[in-house]
BAZAMAR-623037 format. One line per 4 residues: number of its first residue (from 1); their letters; for each residue x, y, z of C-alpha. Coordinates in pm, 1 decimal. Example, Ala and Ser with C-alpha at 12.3 -4.5 7.8 and 13.67 -1.06 7.14 Angstrom:
BEGIN
1> as> 1230.0/-450.0/780.0 | 1367.0/-106.0/714.0 .
***
This chain:
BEGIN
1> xxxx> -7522.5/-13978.1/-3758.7 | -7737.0/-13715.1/-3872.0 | -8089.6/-13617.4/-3644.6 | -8255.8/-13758.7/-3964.7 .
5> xxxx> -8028.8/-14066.5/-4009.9 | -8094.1/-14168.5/-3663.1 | -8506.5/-14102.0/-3662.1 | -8519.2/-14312.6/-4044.0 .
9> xxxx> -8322.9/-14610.4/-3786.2 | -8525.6/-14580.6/-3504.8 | -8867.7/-14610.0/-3739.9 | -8664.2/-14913.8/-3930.1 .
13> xxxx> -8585.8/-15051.7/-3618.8 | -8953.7/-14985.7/-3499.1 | -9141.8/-15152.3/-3837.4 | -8907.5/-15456.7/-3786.7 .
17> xxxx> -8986.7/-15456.9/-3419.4 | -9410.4/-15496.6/-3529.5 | -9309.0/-15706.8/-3875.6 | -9158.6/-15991.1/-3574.3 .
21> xxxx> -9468.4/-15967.1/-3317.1 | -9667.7/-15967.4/-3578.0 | -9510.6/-16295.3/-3743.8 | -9552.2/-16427.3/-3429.3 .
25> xxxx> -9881.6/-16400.9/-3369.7 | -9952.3/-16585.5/-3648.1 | -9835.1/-16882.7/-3506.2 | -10062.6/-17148.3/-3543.8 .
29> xxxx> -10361.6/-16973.7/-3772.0 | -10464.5/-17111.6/-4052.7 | -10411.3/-16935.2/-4393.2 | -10696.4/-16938.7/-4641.7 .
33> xxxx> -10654.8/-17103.2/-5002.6 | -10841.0/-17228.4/-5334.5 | -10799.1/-17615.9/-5330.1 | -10578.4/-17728.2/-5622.2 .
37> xxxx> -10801.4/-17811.7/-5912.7 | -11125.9/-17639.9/-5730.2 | -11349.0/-17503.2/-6028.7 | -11572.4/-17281.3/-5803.0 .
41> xxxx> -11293.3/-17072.3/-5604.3 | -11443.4/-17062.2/-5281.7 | -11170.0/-17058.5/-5023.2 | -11068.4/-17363.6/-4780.8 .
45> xxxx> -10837.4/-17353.6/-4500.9 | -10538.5/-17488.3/-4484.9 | -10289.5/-17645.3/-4228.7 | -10142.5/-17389.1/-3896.2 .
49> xxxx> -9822.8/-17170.8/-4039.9 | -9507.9/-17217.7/-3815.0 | -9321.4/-16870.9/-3858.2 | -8974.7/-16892.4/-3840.1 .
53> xxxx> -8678.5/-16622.5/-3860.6 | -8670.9/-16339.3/-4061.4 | -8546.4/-16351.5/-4410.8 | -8598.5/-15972.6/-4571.9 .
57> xxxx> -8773.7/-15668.4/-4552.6 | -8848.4/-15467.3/-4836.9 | -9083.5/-15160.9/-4903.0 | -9418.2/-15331.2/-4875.7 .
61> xxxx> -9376.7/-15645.6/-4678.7 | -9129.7/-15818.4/-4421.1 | -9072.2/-16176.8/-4510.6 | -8991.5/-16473.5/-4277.6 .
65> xxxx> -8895.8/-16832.1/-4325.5 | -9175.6/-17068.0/-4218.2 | -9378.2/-17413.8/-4285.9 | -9700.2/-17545.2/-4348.5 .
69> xxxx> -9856.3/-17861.5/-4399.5 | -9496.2/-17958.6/-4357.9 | -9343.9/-17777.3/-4627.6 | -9114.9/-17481.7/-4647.7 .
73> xxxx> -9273.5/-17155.8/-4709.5 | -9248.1/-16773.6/-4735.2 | -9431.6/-16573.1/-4504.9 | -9461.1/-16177.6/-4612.3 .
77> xxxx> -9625.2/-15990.7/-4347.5 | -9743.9/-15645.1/-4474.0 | -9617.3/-15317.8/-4337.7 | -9909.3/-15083.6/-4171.5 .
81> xxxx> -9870.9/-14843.3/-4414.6 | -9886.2/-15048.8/-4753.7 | -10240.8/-15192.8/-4629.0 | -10399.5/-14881.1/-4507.1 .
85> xxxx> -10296.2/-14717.5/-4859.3 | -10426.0/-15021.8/-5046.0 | -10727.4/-15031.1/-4888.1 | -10827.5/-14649.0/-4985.3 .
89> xxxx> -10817.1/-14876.3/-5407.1 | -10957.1/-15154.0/-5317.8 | -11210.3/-15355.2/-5156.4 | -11013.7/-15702.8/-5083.3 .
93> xxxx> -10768.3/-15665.8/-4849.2 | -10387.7/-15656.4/-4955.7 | -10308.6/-16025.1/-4863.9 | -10625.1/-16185.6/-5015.9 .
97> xxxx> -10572.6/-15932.9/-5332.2 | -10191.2/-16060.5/-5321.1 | -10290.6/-16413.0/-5295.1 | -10581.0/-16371.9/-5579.3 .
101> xxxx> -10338.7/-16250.1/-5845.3 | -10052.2/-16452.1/-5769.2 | -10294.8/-16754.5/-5812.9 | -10447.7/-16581.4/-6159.3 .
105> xxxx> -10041.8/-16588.4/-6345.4 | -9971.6/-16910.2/-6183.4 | -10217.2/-17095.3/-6346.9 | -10187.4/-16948.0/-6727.9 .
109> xxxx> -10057.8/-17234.7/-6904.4 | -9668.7/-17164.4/-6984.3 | -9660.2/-16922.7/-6645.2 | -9632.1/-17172.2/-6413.9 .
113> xxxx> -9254.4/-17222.9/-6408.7 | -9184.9/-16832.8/-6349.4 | -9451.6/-16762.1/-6064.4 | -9432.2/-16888.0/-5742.0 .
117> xxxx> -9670.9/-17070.5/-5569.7 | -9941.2/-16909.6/-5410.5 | -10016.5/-17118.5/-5064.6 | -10255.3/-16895.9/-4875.1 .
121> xxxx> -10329.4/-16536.0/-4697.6 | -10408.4/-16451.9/-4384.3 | -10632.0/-16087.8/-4304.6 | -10669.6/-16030.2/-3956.9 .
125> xxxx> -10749.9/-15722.0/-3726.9 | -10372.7/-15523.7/-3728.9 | -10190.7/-15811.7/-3969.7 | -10258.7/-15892.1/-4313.9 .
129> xxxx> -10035.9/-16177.3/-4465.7 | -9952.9/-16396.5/-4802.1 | -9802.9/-16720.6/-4757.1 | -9575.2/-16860.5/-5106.1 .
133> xxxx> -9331.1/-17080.0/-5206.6 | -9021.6/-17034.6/-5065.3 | -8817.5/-16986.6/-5345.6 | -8423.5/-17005.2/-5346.4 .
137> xxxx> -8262.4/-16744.3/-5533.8 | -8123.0/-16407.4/-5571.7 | -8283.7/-16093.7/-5726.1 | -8189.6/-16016.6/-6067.2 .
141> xxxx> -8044.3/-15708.0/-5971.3 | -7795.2/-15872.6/-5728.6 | -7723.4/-16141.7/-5980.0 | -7585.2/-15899.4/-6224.6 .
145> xxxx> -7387.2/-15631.6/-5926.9 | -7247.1/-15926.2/-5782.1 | -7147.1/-16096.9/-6172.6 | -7058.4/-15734.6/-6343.3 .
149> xxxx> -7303.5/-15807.7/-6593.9 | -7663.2/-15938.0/-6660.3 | -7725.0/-16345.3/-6585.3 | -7740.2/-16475.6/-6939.0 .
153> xxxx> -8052.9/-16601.5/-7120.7 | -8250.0/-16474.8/-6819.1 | -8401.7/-16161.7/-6982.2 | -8585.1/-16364.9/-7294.6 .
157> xxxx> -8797.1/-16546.4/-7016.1 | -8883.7/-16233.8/-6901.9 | -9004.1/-16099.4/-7215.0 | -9158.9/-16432.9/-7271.9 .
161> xxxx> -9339.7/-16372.2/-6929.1 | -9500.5/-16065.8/-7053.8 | -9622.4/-16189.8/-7391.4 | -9789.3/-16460.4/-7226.0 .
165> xxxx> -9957.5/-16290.3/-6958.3 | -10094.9/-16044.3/-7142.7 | -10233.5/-16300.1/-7390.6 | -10417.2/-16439.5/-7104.7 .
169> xxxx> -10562.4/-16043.5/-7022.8 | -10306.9/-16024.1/-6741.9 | -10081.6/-15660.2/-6690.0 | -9888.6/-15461.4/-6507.8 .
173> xxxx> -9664.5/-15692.2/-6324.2 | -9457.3/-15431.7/-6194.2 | -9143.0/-15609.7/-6302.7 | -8783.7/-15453.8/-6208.7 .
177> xxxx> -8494.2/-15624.0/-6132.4 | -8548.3/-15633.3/-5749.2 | -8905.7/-15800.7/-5820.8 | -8772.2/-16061.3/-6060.6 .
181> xxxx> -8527.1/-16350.2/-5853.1 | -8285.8/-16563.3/-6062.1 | -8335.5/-16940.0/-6000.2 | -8208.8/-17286.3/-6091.2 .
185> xxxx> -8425.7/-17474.0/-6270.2 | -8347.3/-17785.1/-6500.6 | -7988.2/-17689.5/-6579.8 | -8029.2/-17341.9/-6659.7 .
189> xxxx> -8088.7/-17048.0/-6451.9 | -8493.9/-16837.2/-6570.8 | -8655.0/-16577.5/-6370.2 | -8961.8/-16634.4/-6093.5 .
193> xxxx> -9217.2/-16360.0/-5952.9 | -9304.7/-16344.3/-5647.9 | -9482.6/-15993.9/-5621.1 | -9823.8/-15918.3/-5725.0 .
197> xxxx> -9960.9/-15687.6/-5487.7 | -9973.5/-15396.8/-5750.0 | -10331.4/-15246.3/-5903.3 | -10305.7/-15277.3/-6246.7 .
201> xxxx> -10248.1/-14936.3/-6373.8 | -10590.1/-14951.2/-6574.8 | -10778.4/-15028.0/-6290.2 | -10577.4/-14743.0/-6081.6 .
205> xxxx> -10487.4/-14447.3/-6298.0 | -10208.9/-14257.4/-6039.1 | -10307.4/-13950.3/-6211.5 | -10571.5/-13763.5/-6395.6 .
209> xxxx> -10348.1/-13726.6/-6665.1 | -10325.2/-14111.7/-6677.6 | -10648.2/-14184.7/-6715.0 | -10705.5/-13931.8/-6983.1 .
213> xxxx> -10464.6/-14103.6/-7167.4 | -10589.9/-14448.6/-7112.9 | -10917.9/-14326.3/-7252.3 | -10800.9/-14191.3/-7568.9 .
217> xxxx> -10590.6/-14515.6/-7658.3 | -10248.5/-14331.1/-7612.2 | -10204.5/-14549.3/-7372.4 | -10287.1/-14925.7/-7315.7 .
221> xxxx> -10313.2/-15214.5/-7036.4 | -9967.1/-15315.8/-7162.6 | -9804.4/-14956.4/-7187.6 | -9650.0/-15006.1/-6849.1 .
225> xxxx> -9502.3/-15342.4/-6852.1 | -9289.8/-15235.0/-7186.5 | -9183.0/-14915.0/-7058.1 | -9059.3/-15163.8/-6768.4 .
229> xxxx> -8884.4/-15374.1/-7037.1 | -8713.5/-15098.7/-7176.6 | -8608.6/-14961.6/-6859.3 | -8514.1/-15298.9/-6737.5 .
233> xxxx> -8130.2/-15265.2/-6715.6 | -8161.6/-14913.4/-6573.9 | -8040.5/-14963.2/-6218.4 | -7991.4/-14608.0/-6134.3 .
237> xxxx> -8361.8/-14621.4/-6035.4 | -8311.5/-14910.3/-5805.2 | -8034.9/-14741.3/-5621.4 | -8249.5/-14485.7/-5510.3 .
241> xxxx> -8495.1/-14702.2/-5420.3 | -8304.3/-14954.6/-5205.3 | -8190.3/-14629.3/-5041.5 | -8502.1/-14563.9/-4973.9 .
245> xxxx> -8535.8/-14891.9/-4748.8 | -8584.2/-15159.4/-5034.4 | -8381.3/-15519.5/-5061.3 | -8178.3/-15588.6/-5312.7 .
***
């Protein structure tokens, strides 16, 4: 093993370390959520999580297996570093800017089928957390390595997604095949999110260069989601980045 190899293992081995004490810690609290049906928003707490083991860890978050109010759930605890750098955009903390937007698609009408359910988030000094559906699945893009080609029919929901979202003012959904999990539903097999932690583009130029272009129409709110489309199949990309510590 290289001197590199072995520090990138040790700081693995480290973040999953903190992702577990973390989880555990958060045994018991109670995650914060808009009632079903509320029409003014303001957040209620729900019933004490119950984390349980480990399930993935990806760039941004480590997710475990867990309950509330009796039900299965997902528990994604964020890494250090994706809330400190979220914080320098924003003023709502990762999980509660997670939870927001993942409750904003799932409640477009004709969205609700391909998002999972938001259940809570939990922001606390040193853990921030967003509690979902547990959803049973695998990503797109090991649906089509493990197949040898692309689960059929799936890719028209996805374009359907986008069409519909951004009818209801909602981009950049940062969709690539690692984001986008292949599920049974009714007999045939669609595609559900389950990652919204991403600022919009339009509200986040990366660049200068970006937001010059945003301002002279060369670009627009849904500029990034069809470059996504079109570079959908492209997995090259997502071999680097599963290199670089992602899940498939």
């Amino acid at each position: 093993m290289t001197r590199a190899g072995g520090c990138r293992e040790r700081a693995e081995t480290g973040d999953r370390a903190w992702a577990d004490e973390r989880a555990g810690r958060l045994a018991g609290v109670r995650p914060l959520a808009v009632p079903a049906g509320s029409a003014t928003g303001v957040l209620e707490e729900r019933g004490p999580i119950e984390p349980g083991p480990r399930l993935a860890r990806g760039l941004v978050t480590t997710v475990y297996r867990a309950r509330l109010d009796g039900r299965p759930a997902a528990l994604k605890v964020f890494r250090p570093r994706s809330v400190a750098r979220h914080a320098d955009r924003s003023e709502l903390d990762i999980a509660e800017f997670e939870y927001r937007r993942n409750l904003a698609f799932h409640l477009v009408p004709g969205l609700t089928r391909y998002i999972a359910e938001p259940l809570g988030f939990i922001s606390l000094p040193g853990v921030s957390a967003v509690v979902q559906e547990l959803l049973a699945g695998e990503s797109y893009y090991a649906a089509t390595r493990r197949r040898g080609s692309p689960p059929p029919g799936v890719f028209p929901h996805i374009e359907r997604i986008v069409e519909r979202a951004h009818a209801a003012g909602l981009y950049d959904l940062d969709l690539h095949a690692l984001n986008v999990l292949v599920v049974e539903d009714g007999g045939e097999e669609i595609p559900r999110l389950f990652d919204f932690n991403r600022i919009p583009f339009h509200e986040w130029p990366r660049n200068p260069l970006e937001s010059l272009a945003l301002a002279l129409g060369i670009l627009d709110r849904g500029s990034r989601d069809r470059r996504k489309l079109r570079q959908f199949h492209d997995f090259d990309r997502l071999d680097d980045r599963i290199a670089d510590g992602g899940t498939p």
